[in-house]
N, CA, C and O atoms as a DFTB+ gen file, in Angstrom:
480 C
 N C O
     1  1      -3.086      13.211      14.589
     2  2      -2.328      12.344      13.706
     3  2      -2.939      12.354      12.319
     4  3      -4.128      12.627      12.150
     5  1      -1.960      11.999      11.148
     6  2      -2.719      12.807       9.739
     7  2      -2.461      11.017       9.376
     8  3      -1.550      10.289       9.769
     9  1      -3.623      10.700       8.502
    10  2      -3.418       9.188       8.167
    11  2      -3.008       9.118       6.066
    12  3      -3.344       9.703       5.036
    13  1      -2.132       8.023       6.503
    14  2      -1.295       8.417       4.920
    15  2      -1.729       6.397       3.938
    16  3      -2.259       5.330       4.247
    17  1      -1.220       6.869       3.047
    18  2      -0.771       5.369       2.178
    19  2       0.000       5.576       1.446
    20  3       0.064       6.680       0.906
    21  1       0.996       4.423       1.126
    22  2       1.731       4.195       0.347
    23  2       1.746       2.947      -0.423
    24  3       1.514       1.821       0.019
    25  1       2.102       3.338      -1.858
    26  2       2.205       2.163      -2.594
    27  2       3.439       2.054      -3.143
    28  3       4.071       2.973      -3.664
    29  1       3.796       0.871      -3.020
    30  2       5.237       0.747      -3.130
    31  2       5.560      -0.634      -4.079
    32  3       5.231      -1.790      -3.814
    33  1       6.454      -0.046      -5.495
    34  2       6.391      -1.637      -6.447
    35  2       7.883      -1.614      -6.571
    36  3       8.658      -0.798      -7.070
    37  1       8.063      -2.885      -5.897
    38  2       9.698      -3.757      -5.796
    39  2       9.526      -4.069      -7.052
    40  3       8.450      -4.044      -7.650
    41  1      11.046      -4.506      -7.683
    42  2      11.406      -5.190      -8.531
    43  2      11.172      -6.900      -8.856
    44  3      11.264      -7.886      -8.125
    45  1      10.860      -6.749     -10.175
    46  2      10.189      -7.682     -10.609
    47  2      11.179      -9.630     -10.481
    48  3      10.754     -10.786     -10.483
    49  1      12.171      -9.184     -10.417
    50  2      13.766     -10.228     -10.164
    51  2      13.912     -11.299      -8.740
    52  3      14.414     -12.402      -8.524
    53  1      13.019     -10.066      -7.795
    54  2      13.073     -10.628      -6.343
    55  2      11.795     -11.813      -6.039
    56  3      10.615     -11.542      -6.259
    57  1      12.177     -12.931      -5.591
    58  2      11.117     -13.975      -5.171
    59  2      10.609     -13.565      -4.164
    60  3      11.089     -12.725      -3.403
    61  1       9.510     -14.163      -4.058
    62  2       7.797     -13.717      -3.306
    63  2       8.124     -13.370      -1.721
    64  3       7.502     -12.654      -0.936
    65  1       9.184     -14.047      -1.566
    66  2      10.002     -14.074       0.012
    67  2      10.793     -13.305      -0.255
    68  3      10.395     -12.239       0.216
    69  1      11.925     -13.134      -0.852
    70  2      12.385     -11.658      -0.812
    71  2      12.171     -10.357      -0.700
    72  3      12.765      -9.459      -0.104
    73  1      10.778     -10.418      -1.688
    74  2      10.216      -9.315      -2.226
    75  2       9.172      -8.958      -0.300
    76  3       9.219      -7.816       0.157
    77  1       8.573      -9.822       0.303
    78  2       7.983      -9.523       1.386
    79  2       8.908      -9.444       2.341
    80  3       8.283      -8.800       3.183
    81  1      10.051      -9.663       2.844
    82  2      10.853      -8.828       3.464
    83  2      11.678      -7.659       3.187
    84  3      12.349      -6.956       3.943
    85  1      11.509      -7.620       2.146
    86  2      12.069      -5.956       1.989
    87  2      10.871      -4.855       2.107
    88  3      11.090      -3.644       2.114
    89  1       9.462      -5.492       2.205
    90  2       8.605      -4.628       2.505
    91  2       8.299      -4.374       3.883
    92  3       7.914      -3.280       4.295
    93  1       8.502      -5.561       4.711
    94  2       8.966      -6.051       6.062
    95  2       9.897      -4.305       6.372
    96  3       9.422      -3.369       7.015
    97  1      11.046      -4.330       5.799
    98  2      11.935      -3.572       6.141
    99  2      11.565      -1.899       5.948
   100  3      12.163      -0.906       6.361
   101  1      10.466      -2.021       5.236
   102  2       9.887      -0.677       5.191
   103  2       8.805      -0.278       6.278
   104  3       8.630       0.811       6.825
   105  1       8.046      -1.628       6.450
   106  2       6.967      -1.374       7.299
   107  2       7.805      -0.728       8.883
   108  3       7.347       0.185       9.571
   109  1       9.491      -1.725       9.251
   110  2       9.825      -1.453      10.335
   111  2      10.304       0.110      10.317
   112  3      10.368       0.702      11.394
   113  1      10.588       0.676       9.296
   114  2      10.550       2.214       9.497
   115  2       9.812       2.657       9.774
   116  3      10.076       3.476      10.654
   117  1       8.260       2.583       9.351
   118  2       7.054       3.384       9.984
   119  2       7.054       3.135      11.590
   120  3       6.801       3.935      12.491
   121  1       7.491       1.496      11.666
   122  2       6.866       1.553      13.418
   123  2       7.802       1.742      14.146
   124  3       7.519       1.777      15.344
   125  1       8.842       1.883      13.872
   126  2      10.197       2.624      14.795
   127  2       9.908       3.632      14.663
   128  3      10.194       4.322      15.642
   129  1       9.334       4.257      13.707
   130  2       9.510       6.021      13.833
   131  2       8.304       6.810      14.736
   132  3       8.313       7.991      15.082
   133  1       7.016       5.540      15.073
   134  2       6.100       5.720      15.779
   135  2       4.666       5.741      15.210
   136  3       3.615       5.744      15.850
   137  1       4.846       5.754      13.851
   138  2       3.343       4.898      13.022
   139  2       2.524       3.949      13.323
   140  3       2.921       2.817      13.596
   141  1       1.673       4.183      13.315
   142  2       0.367       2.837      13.842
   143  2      -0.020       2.598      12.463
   144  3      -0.619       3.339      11.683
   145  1       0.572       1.074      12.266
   146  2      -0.110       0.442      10.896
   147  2      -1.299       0.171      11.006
   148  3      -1.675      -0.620      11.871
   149  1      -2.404       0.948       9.899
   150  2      -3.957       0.675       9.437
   151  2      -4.446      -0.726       8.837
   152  3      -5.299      -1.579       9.084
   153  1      -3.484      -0.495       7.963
   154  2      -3.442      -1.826       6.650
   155  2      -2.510      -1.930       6.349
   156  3      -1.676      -1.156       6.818
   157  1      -2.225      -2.638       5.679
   158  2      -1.565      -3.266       4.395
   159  2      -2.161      -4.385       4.057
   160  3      -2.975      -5.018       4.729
   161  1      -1.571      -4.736       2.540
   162  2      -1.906      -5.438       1.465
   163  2      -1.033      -5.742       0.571
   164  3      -0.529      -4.794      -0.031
   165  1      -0.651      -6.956       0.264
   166  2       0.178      -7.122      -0.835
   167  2      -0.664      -7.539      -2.179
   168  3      -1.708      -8.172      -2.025
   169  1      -0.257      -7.219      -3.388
   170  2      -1.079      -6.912      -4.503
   171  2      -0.168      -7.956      -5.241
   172  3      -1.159      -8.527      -5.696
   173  1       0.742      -8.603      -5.688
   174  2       1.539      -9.749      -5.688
   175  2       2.043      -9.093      -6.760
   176  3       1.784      -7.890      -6.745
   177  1       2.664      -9.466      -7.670
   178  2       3.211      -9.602      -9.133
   179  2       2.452      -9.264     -10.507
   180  3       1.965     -10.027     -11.341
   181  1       2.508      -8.036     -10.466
   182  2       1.531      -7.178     -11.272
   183  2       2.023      -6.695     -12.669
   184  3       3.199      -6.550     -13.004
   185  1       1.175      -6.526     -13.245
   186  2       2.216      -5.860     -14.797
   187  2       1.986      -4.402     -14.697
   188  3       0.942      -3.982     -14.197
   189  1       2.950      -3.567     -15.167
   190  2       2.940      -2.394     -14.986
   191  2       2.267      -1.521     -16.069
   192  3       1.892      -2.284     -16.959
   193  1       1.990      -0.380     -16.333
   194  2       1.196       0.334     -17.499
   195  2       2.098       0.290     -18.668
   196  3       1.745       0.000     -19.811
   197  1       3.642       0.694     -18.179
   198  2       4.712       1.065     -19.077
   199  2       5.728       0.646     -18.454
   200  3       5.487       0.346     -17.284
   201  1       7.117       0.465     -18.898
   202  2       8.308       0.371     -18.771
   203  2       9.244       0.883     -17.903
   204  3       9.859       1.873     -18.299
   205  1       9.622       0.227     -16.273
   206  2      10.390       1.379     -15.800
   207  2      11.398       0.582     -15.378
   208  3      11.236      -0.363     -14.606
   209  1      12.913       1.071     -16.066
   210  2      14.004       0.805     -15.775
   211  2      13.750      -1.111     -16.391
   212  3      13.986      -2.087     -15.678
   213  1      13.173      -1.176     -18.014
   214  2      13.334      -2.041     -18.690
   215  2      12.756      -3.430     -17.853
   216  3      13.228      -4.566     -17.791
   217  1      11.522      -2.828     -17.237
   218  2      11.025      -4.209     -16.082
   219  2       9.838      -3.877     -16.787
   220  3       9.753      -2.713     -17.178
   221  1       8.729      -4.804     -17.077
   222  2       7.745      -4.944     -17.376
   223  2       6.600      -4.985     -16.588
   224  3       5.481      -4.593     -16.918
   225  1       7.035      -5.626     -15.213
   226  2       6.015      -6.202     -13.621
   227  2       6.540      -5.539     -12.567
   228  3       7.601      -4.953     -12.784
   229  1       6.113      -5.481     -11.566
   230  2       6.599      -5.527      -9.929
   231  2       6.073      -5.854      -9.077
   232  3       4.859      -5.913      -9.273
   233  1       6.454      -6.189      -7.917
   234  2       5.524      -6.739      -7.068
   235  2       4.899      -5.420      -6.507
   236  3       5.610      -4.437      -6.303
   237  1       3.758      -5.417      -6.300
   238  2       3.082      -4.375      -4.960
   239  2       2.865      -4.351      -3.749
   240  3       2.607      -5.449      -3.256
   241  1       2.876      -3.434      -3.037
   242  2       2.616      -3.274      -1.841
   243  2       1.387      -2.230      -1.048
   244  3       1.159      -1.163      -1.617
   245  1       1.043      -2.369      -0.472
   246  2       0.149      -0.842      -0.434
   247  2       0.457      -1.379       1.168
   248  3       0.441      -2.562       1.509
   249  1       0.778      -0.052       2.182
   250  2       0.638       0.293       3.754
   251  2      -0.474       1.569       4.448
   252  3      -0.072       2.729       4.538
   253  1      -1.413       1.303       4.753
   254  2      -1.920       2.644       5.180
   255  2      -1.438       2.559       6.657
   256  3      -1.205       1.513       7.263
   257  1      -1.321       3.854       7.151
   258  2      -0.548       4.255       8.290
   259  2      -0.874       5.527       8.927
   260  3      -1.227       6.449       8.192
   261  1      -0.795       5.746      10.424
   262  2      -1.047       7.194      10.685
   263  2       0.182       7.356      11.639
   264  3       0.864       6.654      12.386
   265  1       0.126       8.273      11.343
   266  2       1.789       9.123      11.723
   267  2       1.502      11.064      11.982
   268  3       0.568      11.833      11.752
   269  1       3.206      11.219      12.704
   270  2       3.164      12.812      13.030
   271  2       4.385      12.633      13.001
   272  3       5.124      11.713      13.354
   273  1       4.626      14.300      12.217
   274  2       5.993      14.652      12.185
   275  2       6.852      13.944      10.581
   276  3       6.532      13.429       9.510
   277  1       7.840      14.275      11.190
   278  2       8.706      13.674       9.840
   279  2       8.926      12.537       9.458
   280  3      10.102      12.174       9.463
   281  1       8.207      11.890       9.143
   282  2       8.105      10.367       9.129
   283  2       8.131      10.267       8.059
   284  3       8.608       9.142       7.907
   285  1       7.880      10.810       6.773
   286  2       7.019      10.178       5.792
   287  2       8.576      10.851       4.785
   288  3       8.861      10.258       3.744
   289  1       9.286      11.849       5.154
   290  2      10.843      12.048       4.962
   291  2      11.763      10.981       5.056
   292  3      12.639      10.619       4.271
   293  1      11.369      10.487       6.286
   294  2      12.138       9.128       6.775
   295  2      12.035       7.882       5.513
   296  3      12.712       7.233       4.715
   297  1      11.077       8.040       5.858
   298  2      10.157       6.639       4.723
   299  2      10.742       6.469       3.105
   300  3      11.156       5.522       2.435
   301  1      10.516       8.040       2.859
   302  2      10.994       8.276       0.993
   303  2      12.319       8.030       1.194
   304  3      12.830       7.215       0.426
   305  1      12.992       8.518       2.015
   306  2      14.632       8.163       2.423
   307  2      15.154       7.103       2.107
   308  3      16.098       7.173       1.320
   309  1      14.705       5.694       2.633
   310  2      15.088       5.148       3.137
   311  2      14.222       3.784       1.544
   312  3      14.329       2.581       1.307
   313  1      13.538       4.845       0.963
   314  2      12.995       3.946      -0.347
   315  2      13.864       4.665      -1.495
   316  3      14.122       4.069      -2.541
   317  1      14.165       5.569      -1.321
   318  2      15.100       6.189      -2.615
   319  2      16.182       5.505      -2.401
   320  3      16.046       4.718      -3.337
   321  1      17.544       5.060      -1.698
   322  2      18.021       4.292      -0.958
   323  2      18.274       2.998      -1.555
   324  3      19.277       2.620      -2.161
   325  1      16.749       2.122      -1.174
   326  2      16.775       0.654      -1.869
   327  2      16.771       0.741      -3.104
   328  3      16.009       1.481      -3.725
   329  1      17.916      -0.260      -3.788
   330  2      17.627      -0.242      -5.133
   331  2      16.461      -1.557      -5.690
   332  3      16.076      -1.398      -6.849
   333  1      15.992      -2.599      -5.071
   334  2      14.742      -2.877      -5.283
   335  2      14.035      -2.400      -5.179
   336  3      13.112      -3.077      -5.629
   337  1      13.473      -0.993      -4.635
   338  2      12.490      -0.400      -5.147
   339  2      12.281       0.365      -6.898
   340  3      13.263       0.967      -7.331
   341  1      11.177       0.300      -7.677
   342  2      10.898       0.614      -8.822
   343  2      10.038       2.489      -8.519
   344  3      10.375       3.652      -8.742
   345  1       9.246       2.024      -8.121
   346  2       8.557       3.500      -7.873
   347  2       7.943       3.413      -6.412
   348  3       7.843       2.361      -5.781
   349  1       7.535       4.700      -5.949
   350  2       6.697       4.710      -4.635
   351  2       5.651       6.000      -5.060
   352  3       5.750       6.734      -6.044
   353  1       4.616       6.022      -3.978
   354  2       3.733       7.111      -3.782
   355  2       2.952       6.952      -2.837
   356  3       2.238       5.976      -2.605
   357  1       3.119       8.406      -1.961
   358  2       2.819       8.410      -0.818
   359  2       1.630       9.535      -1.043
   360  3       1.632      10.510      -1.795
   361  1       0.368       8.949       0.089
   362  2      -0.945      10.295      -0.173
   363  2      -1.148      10.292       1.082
   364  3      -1.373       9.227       1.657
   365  1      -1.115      11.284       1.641
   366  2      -2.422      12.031       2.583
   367  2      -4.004      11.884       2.433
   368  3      -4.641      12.484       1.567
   369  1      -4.448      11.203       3.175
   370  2      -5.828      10.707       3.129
   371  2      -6.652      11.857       3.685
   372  3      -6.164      12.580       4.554
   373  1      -7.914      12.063       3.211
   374  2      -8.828      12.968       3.540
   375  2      -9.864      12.414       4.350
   376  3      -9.865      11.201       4.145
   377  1     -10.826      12.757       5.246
   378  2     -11.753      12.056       6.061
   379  2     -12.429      10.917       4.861
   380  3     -12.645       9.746       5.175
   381  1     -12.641      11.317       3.828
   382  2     -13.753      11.046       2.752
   383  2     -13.020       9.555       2.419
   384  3     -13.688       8.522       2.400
   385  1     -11.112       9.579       2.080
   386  2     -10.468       8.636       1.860
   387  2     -10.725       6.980       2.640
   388  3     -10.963       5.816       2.317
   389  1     -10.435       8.012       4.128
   390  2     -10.599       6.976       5.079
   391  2     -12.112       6.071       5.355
   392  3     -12.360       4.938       5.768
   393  1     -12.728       6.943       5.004
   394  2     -14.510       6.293       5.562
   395  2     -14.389       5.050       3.951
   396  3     -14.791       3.889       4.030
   397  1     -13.969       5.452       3.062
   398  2     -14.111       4.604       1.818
   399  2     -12.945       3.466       2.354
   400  3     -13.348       2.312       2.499
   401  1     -11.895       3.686       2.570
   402  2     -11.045       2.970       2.882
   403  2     -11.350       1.757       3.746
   404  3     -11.062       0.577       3.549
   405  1     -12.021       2.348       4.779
   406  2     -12.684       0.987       5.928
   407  2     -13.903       0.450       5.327
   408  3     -14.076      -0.764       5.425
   409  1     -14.985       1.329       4.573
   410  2     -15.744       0.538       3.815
   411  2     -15.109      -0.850       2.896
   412  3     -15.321      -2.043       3.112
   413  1     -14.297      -0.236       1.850
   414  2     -13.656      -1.311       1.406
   415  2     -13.282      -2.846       1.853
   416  3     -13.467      -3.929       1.297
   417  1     -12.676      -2.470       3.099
   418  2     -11.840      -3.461       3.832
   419  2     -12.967      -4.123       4.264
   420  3     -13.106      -5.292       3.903
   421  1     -14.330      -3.281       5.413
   422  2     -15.139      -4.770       5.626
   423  2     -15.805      -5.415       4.676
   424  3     -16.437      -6.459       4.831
   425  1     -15.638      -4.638       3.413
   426  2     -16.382      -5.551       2.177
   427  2     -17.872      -5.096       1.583
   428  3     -18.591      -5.767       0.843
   429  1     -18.076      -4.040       2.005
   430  2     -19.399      -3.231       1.628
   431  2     -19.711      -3.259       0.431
   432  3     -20.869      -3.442       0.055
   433  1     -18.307      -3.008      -0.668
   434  2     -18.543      -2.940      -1.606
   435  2     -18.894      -4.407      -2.347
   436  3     -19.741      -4.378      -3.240
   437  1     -18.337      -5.544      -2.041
   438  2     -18.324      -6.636      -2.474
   439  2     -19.787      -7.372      -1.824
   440  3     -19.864      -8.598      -1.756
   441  1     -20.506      -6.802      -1.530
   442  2     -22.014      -7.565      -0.910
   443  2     -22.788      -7.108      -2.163
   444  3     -22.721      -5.990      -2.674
   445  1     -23.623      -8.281      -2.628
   446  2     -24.688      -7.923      -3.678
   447  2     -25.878      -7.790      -3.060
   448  3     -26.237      -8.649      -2.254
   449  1     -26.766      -6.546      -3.388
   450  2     -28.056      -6.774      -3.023
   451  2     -29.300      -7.822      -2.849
   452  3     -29.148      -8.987      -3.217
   453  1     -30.051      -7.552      -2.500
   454  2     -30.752      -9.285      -1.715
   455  2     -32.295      -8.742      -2.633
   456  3     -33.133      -7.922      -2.256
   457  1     -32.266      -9.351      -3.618
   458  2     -33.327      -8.902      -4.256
   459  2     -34.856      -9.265      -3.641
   460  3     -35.409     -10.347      -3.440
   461  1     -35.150      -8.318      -3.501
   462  2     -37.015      -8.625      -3.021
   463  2     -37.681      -9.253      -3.741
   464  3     -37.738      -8.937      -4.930
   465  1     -38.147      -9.962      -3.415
   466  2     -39.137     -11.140      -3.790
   467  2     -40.336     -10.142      -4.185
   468  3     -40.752      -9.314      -3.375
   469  1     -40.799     -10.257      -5.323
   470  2     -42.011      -9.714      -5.831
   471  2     -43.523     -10.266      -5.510
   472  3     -44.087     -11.308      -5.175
   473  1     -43.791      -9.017      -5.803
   474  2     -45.272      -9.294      -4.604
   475  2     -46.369      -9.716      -6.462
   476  3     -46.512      -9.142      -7.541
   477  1     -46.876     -11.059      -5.798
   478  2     -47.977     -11.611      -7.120
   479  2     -49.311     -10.797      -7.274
   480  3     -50.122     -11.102      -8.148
């Protein structure tokens, strides 16, 4: 099984409940099609770099997922499709992705070092 992510930014118009069931409706494509959800994360109401389709924000989404086969066809399908979606992008994770990826999540990065007490 090849492990993927996607980030996915709805339109900026849809309320916080709207906007999480239409991601709802994406996630149920991965697991009907036979995807084992890793993660997800919602990134909330973000401003964008630049201008797309005269929206300034969108909400985010990010799903990591592992899957086989044509799934990830299915997925762009079915996001080209919605017109609340603004943009998507889908990656293929590399071993290197994933080991950073679970680091992240238990928080490795967010622990500060425990400074040693100096010797008098």
């Amino acid at each position: 099984m090849n492990q993927y992510e996607s980030v996915i930014v709805l339109t900026p118009l849809l309320s916080e409940e709207v906007a999480k069931e239409a991601f709802a409706k994406f996630k149920a494509v991965l697991t009907d099609n036979g995807a084992e959800i890793v993660a997800e994360d919602s990134w909330g109401l973000r401003k964008l770099a630049y201008s797309i389709a005269k929206k300034a924000s969108g909400h985010f989404f990010l799903v990591e997922y592992k899957s086989q086969g044509d799934l990830i066809s299915k997925l762009e399908l079915a996001l080209k499709r919605d017109e609340r979606v603004l943009r998507f992008m889908t990656t293929s994770l590399d071993r290197h992705a994933i080991a950073y990826n679970e680091k992240k999540r238990s928080g490795a990065f967010n622990k500060k070092p425990k400074k040693e007490e100096a010797a008098v």
